[in-house]
C-alpha positions in Angstrom: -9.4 14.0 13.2 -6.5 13.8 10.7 -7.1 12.9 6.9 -5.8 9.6 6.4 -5.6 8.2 2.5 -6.6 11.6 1.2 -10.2 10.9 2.6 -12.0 13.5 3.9 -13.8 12.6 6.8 -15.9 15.6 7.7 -17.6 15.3 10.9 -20.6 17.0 12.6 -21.4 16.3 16.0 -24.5 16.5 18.2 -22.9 16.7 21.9 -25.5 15.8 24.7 -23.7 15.1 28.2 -21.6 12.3 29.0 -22.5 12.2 32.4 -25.2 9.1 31.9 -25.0 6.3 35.1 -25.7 3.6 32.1 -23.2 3.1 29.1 -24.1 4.6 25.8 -24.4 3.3 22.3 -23.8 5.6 19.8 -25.1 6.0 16.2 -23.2 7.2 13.1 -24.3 8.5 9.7 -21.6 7.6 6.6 -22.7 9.3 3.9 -21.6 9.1 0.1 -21.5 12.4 -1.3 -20.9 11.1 -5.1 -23.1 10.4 -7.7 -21.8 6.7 -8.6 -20.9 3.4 -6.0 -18.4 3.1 -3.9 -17.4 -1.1 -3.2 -15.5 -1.7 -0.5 -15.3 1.6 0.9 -12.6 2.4 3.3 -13.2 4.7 6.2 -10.5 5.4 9.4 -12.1 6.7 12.5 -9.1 7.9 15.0 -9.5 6.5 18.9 -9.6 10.5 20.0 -12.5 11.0 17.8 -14.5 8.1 19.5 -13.3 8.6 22.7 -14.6 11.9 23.0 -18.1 10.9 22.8 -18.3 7.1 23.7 -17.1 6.4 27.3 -14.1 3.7 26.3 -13.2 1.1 28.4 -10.0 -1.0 29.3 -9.9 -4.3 27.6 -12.7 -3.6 25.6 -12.9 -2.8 21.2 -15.4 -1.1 19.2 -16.8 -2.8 16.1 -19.1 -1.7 14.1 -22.7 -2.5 13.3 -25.9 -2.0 10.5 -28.9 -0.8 12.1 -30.1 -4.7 11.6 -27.6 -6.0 13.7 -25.3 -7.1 11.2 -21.4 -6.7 11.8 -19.7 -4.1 9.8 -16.2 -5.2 8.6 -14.2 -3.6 11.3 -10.3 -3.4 12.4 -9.0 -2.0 15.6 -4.9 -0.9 15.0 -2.4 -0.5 17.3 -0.2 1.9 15.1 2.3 3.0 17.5 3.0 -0.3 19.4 1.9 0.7 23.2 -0.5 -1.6 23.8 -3.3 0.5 22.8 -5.6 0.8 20.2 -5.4 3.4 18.0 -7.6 3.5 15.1 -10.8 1.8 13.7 -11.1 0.4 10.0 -14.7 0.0 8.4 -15.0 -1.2 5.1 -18.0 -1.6 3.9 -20.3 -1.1 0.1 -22.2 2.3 -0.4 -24.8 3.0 -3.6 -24.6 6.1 -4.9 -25.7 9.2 -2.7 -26.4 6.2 -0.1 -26.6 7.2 3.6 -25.8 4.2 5.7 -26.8 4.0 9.6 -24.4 2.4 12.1 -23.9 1.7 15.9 -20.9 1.4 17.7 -20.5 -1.5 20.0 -17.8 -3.2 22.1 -16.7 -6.8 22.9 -13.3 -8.1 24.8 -10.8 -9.2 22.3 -11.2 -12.7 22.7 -14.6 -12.4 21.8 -14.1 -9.9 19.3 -15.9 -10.9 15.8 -13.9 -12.8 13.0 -14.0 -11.1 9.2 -13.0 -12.4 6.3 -9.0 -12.3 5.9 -8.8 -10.0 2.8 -5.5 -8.4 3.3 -1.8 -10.0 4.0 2.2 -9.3 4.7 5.0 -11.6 4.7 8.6 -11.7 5.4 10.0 -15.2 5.3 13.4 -15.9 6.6 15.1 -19.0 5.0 15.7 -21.8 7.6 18.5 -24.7 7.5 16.0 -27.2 6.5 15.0 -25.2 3.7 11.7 -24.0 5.2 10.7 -20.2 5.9 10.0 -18.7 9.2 7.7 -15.4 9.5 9.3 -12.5 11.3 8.1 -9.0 12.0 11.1 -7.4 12.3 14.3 -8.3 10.5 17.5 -6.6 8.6 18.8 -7.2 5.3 21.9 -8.8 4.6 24.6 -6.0 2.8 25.8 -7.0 -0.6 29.3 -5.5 0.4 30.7 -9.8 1.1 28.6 -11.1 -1.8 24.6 -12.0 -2.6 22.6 -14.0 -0.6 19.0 -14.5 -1.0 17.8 -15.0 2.4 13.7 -13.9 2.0 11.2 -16.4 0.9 10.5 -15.0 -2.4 13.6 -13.1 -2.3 11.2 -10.2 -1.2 9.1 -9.0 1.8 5.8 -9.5 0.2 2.1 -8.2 0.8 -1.0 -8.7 -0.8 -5.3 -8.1 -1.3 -7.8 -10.2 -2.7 -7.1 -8.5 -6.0 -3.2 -8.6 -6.7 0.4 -9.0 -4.9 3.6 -7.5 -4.2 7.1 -7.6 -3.3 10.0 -5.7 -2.2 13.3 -7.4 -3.0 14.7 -7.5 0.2 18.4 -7.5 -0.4 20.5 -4.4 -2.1 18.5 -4.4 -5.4 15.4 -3.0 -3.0 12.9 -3.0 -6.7 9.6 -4.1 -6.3 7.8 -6.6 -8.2 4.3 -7.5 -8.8 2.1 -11.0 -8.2 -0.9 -11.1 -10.5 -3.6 -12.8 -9.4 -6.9 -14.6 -10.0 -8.2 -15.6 -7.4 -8.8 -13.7 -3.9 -7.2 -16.2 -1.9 -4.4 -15.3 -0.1 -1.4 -16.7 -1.7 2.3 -14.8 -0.4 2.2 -17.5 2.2 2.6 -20.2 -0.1 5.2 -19.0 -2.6 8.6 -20.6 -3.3 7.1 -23.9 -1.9 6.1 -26.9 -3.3 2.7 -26.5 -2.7 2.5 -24.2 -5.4 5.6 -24.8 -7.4 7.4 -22.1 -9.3 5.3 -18.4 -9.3 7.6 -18.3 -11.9 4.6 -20.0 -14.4 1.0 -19.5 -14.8 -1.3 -21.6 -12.3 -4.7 -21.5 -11.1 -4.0 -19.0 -8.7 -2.0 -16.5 -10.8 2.3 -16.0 -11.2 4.6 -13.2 -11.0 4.3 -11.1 -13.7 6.7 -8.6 -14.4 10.2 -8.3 -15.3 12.4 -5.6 -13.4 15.7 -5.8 -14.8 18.1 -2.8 -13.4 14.4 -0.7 -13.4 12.7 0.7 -10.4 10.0 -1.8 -11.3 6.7 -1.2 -9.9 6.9 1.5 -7.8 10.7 1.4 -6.2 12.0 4.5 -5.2 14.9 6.8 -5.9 16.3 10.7 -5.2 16.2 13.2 -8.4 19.3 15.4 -7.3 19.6 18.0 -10.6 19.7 15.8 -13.4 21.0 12.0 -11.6 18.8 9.5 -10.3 20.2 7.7 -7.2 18.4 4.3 -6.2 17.7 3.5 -2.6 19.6 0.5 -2.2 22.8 -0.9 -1.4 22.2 1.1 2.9 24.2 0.8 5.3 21.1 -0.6 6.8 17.8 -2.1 5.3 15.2 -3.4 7.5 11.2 -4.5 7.4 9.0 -3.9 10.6 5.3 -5.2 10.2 3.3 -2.2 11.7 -0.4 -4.3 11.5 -1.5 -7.5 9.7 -5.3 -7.8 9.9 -9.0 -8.8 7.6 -9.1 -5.4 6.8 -5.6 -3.7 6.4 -2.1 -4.4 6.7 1.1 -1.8 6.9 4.6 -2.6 7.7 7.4 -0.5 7.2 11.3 -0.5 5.5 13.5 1.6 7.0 16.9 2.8 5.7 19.8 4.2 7.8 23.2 5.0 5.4 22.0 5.7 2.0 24.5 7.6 -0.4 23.5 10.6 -2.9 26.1 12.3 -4.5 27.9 12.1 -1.2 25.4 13.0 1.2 24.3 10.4 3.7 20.1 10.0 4.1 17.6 8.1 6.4 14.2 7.3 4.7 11.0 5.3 5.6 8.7 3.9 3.5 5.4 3.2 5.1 3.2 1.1 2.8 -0.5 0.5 3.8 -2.9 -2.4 1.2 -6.5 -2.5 2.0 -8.9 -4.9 0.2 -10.8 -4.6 -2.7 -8.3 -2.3 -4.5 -5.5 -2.7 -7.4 -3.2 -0.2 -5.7 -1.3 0.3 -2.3 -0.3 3.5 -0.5 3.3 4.5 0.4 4.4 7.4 2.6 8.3 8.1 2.0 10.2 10.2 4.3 13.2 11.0 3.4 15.1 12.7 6.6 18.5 14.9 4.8 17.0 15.7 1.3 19.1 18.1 -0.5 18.1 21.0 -1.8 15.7 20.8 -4.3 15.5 17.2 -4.5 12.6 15.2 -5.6 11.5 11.3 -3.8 11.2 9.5 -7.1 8.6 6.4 -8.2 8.8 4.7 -10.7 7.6 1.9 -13.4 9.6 0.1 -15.3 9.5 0.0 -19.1 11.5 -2.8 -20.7 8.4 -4.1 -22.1 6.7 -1.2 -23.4 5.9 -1.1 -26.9 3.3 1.6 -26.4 3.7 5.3 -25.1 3.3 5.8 -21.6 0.1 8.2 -20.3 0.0 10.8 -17.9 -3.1 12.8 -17.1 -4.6 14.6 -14.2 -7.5 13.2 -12.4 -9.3 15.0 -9.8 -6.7 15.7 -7.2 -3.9 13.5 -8.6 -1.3 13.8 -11.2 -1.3 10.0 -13.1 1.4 8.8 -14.8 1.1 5.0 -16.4 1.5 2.5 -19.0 -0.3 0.0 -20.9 1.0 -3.1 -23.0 1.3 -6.4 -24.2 3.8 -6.8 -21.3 3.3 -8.9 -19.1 5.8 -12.4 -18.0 2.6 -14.2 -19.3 2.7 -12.3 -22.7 -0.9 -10.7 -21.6 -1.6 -7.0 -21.1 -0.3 -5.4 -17.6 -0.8 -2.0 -16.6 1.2 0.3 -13.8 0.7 4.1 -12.7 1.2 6.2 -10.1 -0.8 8.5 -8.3 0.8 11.7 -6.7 -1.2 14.7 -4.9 -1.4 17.5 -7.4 0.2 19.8 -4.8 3.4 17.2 -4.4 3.7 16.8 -8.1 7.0 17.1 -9.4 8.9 16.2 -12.6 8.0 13.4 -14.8 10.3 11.8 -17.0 12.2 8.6 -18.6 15.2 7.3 -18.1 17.1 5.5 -20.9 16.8 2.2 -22.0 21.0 1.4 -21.7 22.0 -1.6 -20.0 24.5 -0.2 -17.6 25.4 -4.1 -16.5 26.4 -4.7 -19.5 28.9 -1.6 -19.5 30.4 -2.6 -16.5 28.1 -1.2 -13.5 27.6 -4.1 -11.8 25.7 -4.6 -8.5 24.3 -7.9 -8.3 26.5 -9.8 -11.0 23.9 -13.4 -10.0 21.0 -11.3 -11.4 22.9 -9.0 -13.6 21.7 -6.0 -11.8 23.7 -2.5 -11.7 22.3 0.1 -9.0 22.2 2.8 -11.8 18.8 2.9 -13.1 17.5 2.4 -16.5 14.5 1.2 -18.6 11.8 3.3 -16.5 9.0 5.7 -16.4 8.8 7.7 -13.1 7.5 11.0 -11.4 8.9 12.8 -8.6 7.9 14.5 -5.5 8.8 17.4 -3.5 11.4 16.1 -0.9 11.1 17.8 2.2 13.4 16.6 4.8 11.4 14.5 7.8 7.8 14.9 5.8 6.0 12.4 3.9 5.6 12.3 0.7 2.2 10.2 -0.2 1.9 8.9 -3.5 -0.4 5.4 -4.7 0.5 2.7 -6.8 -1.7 1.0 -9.3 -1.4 -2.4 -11.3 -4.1 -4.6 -13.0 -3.7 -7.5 -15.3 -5.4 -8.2 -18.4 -5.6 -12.2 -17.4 -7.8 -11.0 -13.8 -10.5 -9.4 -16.1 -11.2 -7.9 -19.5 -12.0 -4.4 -18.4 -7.6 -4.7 -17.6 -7.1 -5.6 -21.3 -7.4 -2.4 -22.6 -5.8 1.7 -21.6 -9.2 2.9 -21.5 -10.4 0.7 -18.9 -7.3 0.8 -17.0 -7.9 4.5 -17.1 -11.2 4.6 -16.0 -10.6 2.9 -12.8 -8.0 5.3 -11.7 -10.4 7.9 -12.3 -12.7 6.2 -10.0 -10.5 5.6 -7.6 -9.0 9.5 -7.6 -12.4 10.8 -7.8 -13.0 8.7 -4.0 -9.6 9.6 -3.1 -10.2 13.3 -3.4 -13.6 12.9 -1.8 -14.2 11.2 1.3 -17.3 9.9 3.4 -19.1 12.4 5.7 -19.4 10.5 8.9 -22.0 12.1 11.5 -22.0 11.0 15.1 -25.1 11.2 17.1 -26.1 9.8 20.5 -29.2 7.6 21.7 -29.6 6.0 25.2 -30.5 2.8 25.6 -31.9 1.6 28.6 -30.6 -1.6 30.1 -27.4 -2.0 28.1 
């Protein structure tokens, strides 16, 4: 089984013989090896692993069950688009040093059971009578012939029951951030009337952060030497939804065509949101990277009256901010979480508004491509190899813990500390008659 989310997933396995004339059901151990809770636990179980002991049949998908009968939160994945299922989502609440007891069952799709939706994507695609259409695939216009906003939200947008995001999707390529307050899901809904502006505060939360000609919260770039190079303004930019479900959604942006320092690059970001968590994941391969180049995230600082933070946590290097700085004039908080052994430079770029001197970009949103006003940390680039790295934001409207760095803190520490140690999951077999 391959590690997926830095979670460990060790595995030890009873094998009796498959050769039973009746089908099985099969019982698994998850087992929290730390000394505090874990809420809405995430654990990825690959089709290979199952398959090997649980006789799998066409037409047919595993969920998940408590020894009382009760449906675990389960998602079946089709990751690679043939028609087949390749992975299995649980997510589910352990106590501390909590063994929990499941059995794996199967149902036809159509009668597969419904969970809560707790995870979402969109791309909307502006229509001539002003309304959006959903696509799962699409490519961004080129700013070469002028700006034009074509994306509801100007973005392609994704979302938990905890907060949102968006990717501009149009040459700036910055990302942005949705607070939120309550865990409806709301992406579908912006830039309509049924909400109004997401510009202002309502019941259900607003867009609040400011980007400017930053890398916002969590766009990327290339460190080549000393010079930051954004990725935007491709030859191509496109969005691919990968897998919308309950449980977890990932799509991709791909990008063929991208200039640094006069080398042509492909990269793809992967980004994966789960629910229950103020963060998302994002695997960037760069294919091309020059010799010791770094992929570069970053936050954007324009806001910032305070120092930024950086600290190591269990297996992560953390860099972050805290402030008085949200849209809402409320206290927001960004970091980003990189793999000690990916780590690479951390620094700030200046605060000069390169616009202003004549590097423009986007001239309607008085944008330059040359980045400024942001904190950031690179990664070892190696070319065609992901590099993994997590992005957190809370908001100090959401809850009070989020109104202070020490809070803030602390839940990146507990989130590292269950990133770096995963659940134990123990598959054993008992037959039962009749099924």
């Amino acid at each position: 089984m391959k590690f997926k989310m830095s979670t460990k997933l060790y595995l030890l396995v009873l094998l009796i013989p498959l050769s039973f004339s009746c089908k099985k059901k099969s019982t698994y151990t998850f087992e929290n090896p730390l000394d505090s809770p874990r809420k809405d636990e995430v654990v990825l179980l690959e089709r290979a692993s199952i398959a090997e002991y649980v006789e799998l049949e066409a037409g047919e998908l595993p969920v998940f069950k408590f020894e009382n009968g009760d449906f675990v939160p389960t998602q079946v994945d089709d990751l690679d688009g043939d028609g087949e299922w390749d992975e299995v989502v649980l997510v589910t609440d352990f106590e501390a040093g909590e063994t929990l007891v499941m059995e794996i069952d199967f149902f036809p799709e159509n009668e597969y059971p419904k969970f809560d939706k707790r995870t979402n994507l969109r791309l909307g695609i502006t229509q001539e009578d002003g309304s959006f259409q959903e696509v799962d695939n699409y490519e961004a216009l080129p700013c070469d012939d002028g700006f034009e906003i074509i994306a509801q939200g100007e973005s392609v947008n994704w979302e938990n029951d905890k907060i949102g995001f968006r990717n501009y999707f149009d040459c700036r390529n910055v990302k942005d951030l949705f607070g939120k307050l309550k865990p409806e899901m709301i992406i579908d809904k912006i830039h309509t009337p049924e909400i109004g502006s997401y510009h202002e505060l309502a019941d259900w939360g607003m867009d609040v952060l400011h980007c400017g000609s930053s890398l916002g919260s969590g766009g990327l770039a290339l460190l080549k030497e000393d010079s930051l190079f954004r990725l935007g303004s491709t030859d191509v930019y496109s969005y691919h939804k990968i897998v919308e479900g309950p449980l977890r959604s990932v799509f991709e942006l791909r990008y063929k065509g991208w200039e640094v320092d006069g080398e042509m690059l492909d990269a793809v970001e992967r980004i994966t949101i789960y629910p229950g968590k103020y963060w998302f994941e994002s695997d960037v391969t760069v294919t091309g990277c020059p010799e010791g180049s770094q992929i570069v995230t970053g936050i954007v600082t324009s806001h910032l009256k305070r120092e930024p933070f950086q600290f190591k946590s269990n297996d992560f290097q953390v860099i972050g901010t805290h402030d008085v700085q949200s849209l809402n004039n409320d206290e927001l908080g960004m970091a980003v979480a990189v793999p000690l052994e990916e780590a690479g430079k951390i620094g700030r770029t200046s605060d000069i508004n390169f616009f202003e001197r004549g590097f423009e970009t986007v001239s309607e949103k008085g944008f330059s491509n040359i980045i400024s006003e942001t904190y950031y940390i690179g990664q070892h680039c190696e070319s065609g190899q992901p590099s993994k790295h997590y992005f957190f934001a809370v908001w100090g409207l959401d809850k009070d813990q989020w109104k202070t760095e020490e809070g803030f803190r602390k839940y990146i520490e507990e989130e590292t500390e269950k990133l770096s140690s995963g659940i134990p999951v123990f598959y054993k077999y008992k037959y039962v008659p009749g099924f």
